[in-house]
N, C-alpha and C positions, 0 to 999 in steps of 0.2 A: 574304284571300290568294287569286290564284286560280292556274289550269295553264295553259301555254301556248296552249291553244283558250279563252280568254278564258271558263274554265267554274270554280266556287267548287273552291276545295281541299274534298277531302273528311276527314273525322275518320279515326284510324289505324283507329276500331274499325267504319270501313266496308270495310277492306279483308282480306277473307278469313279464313279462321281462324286463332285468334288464341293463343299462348301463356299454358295453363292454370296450368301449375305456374311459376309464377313469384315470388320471394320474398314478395312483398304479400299474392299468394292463400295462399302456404301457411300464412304465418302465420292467415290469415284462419281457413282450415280448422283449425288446430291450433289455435286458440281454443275451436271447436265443440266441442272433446274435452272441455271442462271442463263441458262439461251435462253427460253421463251419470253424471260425480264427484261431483257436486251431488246429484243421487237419490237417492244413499248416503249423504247428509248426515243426516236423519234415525236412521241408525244409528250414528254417532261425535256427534250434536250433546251429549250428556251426556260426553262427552270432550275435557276443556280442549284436548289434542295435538289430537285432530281438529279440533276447531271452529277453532283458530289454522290447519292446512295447509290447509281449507277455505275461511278466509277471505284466505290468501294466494293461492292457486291464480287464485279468483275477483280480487283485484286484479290480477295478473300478467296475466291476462284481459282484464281492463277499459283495460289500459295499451297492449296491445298492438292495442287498435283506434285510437288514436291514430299506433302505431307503422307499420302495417299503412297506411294514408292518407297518411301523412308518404311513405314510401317508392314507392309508387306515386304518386306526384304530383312527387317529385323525380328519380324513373327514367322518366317516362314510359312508367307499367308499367302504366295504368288501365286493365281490360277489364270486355266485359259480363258476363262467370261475375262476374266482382270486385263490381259491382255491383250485382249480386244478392246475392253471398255476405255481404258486411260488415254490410248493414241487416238482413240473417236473421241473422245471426250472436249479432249485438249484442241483439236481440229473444228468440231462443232464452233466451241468460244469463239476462235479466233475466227473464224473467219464468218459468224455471226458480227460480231463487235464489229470487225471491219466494212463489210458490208452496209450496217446500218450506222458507222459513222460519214460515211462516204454519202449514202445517202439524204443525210441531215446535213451535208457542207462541213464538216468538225475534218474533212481529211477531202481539200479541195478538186472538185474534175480532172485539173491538169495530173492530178497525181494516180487517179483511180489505176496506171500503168503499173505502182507500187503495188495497190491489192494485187490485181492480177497474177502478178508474179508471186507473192506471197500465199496466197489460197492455191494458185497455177502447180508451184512447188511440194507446196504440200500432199495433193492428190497425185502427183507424180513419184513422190518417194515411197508414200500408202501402196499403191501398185507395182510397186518397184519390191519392195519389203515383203509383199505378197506373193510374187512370182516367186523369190529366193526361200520363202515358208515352203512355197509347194515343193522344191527343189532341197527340202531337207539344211537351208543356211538361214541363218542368223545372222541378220546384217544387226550388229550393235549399235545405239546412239551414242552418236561421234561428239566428243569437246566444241567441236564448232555448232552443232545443230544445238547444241545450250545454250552457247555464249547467244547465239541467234535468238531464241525463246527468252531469254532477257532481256532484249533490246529490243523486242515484239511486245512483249507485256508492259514494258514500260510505255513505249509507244502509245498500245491500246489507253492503257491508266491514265497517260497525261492527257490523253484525246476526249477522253470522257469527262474530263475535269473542266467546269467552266473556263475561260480564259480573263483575267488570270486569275490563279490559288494561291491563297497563300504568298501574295506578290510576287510570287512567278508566273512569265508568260508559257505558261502548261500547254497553247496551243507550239508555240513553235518549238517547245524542249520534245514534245511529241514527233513531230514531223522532222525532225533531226533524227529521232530515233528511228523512227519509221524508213527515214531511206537509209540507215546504217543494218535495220536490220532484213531492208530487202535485200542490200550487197550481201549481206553474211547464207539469205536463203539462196541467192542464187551461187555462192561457194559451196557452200556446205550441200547443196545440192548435188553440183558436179562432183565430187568426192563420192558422195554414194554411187552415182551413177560411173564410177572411174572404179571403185572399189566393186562392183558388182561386173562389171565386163572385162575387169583386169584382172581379176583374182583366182586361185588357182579352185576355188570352189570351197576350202575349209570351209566348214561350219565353226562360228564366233558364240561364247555363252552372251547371252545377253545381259547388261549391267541398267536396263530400268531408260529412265530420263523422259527427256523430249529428244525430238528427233529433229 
């Protein structure tokens, strides 16, 4: 599309400053709030009540980054705080929750190699995603970095769940997931990293998600 002087339309989020508080972002922000609940996890996780509000809270969380994309993409509500805030956001949780289930025994020592790789992964694509911003490309979230983000939340979800709920053994339906979705972060991984050194440099529109 272009303007009357025969010159490219420009993106809305070239023009001027931009509307912070706007539905998409606040949810984004009032997601943030459930890290520092998380913290405290450690002192209710020997309390079947706490470890259930804990692990609702955390899914309530995890829905609302869906919810929070959906909405800015159907408002034309996309900005750059937004894009910033939703991949911190979403990073914070996870690897808050992991961290202090690891720490309470809910996601055993022998495995703490899973976090690693999983928070490891994360801060590697963040700067990965980063260098290719500077350099004018848009690396989009890939099918696989979702499928991954589902088998991560689930993970977290069933971990935080007493063992068992609901006559399920929620600890090991967890840690099933958990190593399925560290294989998927270390694929989906290499893909960015294989798409970012193999590519001819296009610039991709970005389609939202998890990464």
């Amino acid at each position: 599309m272009a303007t009357s002087l025969g010159e490219p339309a420009r993106s809305p989020l070239a023009h001027g400053p931009e509307r912070i508080w706007n539905l998409p972002n606040t949810i984004t922000i009032l997601r943030t709030a459930v890290v520092p609940i998380l913290l405290f996890f450690p002192l209710v996780a020997e309390s079947r009540l706490g470890s259930h509000v804990t692990a609702w809270l955390f899914i309530v969380a995890a829905v609302t980054d869906i919810v929070d994309g959906w909405l800015a993409r159907r408002g034309a509500q996309v900005t750059r705080i937004g894009k910033l805030l939703d991949p911190l956001a979403d990073k914070l949780l996870v690897a808050t929750a992991l961290i202090v289930l690891l720490s309470v025994g809910r996601i055993p020592t022998w495995a703490a190699g899973l976090v690693v790789v999983i928070v490891g992964r994360e801060l590697a694509v963040t700067g990965l995603r980063g260098l290719a911003s500077a350099g004018g490309r848009v690396m989009a979230a890939s099918g696989l970095g979702k499928i991954k983000t589902v088998f991560q939340n689930i993970a977290i979800g069933a971990l935080l769940f007493p063992d068992p709920t609901l006559g399920l053994p929620a600890h090991r339906i967890g840690m099933f997931c958990l190593f399925l979705a560290a294989a998927l972060t270390l694929w989906s991984g290499y893909h960015y990293f294989a798409e970012y050194f193999g590519s001819d440099g296009a610039a991709q529109e970005p389609t939202g998600g998890s990464t």
